[in-house]
Backbone bond lengths (Angstrom), bond angles and torsions (degrees), N, CA, C in turn:
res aa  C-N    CA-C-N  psi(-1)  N-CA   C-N-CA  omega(-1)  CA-C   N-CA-C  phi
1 X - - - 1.439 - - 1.522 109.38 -
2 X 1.836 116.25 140.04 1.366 105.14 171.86 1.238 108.57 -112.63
3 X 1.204 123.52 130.46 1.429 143.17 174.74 1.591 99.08 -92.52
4 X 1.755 100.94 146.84 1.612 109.85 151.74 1.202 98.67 -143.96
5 X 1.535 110.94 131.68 1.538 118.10 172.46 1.266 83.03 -100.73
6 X 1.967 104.74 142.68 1.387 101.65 142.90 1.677 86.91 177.84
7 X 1.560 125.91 -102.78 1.053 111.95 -148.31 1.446 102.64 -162.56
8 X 1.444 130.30 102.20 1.398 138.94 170.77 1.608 96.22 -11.08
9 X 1.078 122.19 -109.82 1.016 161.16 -132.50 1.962 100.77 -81.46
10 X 1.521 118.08 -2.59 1.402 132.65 156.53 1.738 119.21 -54.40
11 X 1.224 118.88 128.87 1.763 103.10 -170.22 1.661 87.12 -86.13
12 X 1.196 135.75 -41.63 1.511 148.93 176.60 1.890 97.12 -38.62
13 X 1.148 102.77 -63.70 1.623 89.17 -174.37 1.580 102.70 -93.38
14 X 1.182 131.08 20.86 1.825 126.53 153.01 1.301 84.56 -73.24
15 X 1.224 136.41 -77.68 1.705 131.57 -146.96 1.232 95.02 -51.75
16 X 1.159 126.58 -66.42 1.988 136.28 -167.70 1.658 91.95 -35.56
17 X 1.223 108.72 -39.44 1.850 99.47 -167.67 1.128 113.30 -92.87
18 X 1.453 119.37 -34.39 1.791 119.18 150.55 1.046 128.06 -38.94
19 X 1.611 115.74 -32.44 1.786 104.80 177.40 1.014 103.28 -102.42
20 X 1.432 128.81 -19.96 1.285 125.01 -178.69 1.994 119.89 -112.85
21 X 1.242 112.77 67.69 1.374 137.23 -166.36 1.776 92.86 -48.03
22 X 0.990 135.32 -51.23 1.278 142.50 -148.97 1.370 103.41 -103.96
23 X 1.230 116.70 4.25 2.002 114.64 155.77 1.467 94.53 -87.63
24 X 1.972 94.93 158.05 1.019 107.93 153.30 1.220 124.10 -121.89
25 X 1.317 133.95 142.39 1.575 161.47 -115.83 1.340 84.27 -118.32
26 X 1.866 122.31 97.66 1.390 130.41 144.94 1.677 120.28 -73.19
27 X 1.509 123.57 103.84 1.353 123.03 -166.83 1.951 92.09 -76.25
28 X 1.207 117.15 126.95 1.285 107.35 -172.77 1.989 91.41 -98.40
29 X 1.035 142.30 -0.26 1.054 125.13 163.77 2.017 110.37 -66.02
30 X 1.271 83.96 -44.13 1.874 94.84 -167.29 1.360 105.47 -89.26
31 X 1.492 123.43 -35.47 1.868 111.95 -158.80 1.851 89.86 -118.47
32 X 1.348 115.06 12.64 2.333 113.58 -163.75 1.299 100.46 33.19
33 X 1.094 115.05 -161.52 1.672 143.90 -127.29 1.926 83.56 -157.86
34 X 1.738 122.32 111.04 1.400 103.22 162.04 1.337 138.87 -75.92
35 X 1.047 107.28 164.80 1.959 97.79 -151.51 1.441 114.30 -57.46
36 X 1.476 122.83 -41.82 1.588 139.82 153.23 1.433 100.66 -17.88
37 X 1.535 124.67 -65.10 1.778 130.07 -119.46 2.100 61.03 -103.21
38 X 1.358 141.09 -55.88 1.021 142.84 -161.39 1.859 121.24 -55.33
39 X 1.762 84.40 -40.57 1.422 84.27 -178.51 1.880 122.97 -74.61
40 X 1.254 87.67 -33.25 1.481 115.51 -158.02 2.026 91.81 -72.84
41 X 1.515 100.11 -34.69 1.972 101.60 162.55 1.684 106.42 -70.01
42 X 0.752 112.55 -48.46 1.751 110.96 178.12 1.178 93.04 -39.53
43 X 1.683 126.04 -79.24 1.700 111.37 -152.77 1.267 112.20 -92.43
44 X 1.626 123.02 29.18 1.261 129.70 -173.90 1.498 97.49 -100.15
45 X 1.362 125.19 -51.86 1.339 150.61 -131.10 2.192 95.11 -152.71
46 X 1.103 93.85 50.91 1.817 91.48 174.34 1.349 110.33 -56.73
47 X 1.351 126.94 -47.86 1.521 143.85 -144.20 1.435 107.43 -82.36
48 X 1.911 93.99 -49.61 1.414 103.33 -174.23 1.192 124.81 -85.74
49 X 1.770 117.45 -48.08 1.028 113.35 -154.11 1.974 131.44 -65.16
50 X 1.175 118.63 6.55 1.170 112.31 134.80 1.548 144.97 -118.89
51 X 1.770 111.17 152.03 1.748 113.59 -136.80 2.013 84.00 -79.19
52 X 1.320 126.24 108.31 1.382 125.30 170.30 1.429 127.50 -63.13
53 X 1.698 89.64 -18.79 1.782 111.75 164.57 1.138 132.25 -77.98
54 X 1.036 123.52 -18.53 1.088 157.24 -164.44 1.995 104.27 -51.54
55 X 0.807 139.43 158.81 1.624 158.00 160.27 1.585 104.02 -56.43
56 X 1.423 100.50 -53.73 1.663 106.15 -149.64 1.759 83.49 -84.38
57 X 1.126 120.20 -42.61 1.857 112.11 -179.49 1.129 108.55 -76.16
58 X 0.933 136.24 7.78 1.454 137.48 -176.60 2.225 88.68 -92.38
59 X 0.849 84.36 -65.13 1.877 113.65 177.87 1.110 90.69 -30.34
60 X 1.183 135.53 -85.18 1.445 148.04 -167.76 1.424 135.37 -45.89
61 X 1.450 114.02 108.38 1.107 118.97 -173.24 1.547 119.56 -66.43
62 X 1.888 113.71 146.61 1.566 117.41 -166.84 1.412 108.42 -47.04
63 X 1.174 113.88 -41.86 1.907 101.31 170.25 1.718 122.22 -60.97
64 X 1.091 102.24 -58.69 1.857 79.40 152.06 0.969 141.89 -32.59
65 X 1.811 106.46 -63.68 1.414 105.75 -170.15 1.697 112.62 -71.01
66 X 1.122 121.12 10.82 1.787 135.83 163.40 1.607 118.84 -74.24
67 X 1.380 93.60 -22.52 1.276 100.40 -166.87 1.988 105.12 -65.04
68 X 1.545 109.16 159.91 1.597 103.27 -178.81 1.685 100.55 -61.22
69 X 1.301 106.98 172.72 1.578 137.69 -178.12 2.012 92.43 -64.30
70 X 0.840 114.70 -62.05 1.612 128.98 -155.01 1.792 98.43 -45.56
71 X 2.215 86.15 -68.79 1.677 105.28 169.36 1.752 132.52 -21.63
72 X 1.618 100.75 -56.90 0.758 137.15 -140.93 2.015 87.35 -102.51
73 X 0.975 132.63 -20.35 1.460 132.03 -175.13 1.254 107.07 -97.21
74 X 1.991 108.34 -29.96 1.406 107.61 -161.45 1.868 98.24 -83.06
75 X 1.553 115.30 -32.22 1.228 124.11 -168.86 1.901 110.32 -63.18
76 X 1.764 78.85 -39.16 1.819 84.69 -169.31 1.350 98.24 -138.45
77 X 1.876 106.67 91.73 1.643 91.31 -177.18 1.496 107.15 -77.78
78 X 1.246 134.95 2.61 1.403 125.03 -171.27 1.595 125.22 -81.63
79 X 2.134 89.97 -4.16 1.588 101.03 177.08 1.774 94.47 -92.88
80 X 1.202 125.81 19.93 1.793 105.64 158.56 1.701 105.44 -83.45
81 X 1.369 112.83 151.28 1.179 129.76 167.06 1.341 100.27 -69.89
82 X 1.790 119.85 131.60 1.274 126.08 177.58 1.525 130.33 -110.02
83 X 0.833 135.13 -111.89 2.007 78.95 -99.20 1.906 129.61 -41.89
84 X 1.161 119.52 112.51 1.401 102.68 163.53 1.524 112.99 -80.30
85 X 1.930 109.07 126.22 1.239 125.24 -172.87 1.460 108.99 -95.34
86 X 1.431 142.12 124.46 1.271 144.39 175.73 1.943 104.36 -106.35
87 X 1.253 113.82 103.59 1.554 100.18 166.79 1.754 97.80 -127.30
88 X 1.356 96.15 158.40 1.771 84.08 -177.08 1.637 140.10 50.05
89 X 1.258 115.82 -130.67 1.613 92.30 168.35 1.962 93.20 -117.69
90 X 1.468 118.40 50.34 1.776 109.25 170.33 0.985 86.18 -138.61
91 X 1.818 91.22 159.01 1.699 108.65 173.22 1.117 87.96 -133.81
92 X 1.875 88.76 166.58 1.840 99.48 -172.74 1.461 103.15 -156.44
93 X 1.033 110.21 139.20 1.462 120.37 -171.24 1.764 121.25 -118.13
94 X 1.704 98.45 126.93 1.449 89.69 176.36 1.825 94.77 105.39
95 X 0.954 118.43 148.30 0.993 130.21 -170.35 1.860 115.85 -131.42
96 X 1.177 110.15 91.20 1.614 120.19 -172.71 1.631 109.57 -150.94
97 X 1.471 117.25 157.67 1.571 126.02 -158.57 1.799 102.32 -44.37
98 X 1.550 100.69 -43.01 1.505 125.25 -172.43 2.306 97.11 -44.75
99 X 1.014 84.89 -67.99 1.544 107.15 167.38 1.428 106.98 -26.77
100 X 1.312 112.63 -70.94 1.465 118.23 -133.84 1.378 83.08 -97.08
101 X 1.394 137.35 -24.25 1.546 117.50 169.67 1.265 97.50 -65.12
102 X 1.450 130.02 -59.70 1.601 120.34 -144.91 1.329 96.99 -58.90
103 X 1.486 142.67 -51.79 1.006 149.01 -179.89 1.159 125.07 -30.14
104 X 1.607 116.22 -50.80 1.128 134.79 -176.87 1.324 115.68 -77.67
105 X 2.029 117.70 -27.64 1.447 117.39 173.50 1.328 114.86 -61.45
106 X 2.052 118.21 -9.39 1.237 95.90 -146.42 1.519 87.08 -118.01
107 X 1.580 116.91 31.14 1.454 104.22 -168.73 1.963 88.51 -111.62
């Protein structure tokens, strides 16, 4: 199965769903990210997986932004970097050509 968490209304995960017609589009504001598919991005993607550019981290005061990775995704999923892609048993983060081949080798 291909999953994309990320965000209706993301132009980054429109393309992810343009090339990839046959995922289905997990809105992580409305449906989250399950804690499994969440954790397993935490120690996949430590560095990246939240967007530091982001609006909502910008928002957030230094005691927040202290808070763990997990806390801090479940409160505000819109600070993960998007799209996280689930096909098979890999995930992949970010959406670039690099991406969208591996993705596609593994369907």
């Amino acid at each position: 199965m291909l999953i994309i968490y990320g965000l209706r209304n993301c132009d980054t995960c429109r393309k992810a769903m343009k090339a990839l017609p046959e995922a289905r589009l997990c809105d992580v504001r409305e449906d989250g990210v399950p804690d499994e598919v969440l954790a397993r991005a935490i120690e996949q993607f430590p560095d990246t997986i939240l967007n530091t550019r982001s609006t909502t981290w910008r928002g957030l005061d230094e005691t927040a932004r202290q808070a763990d990775k997990m806390s801090l995704l479940k409160q505000h999923p819109a600070l993960m970097k998007r799209p996280l892609i689930s096909v098979a048993d890999s995930l992949f983060l970010s959406w670039n050509n690099e991406v969208e081949a591996e993705v596609k080798s593994r369907l």
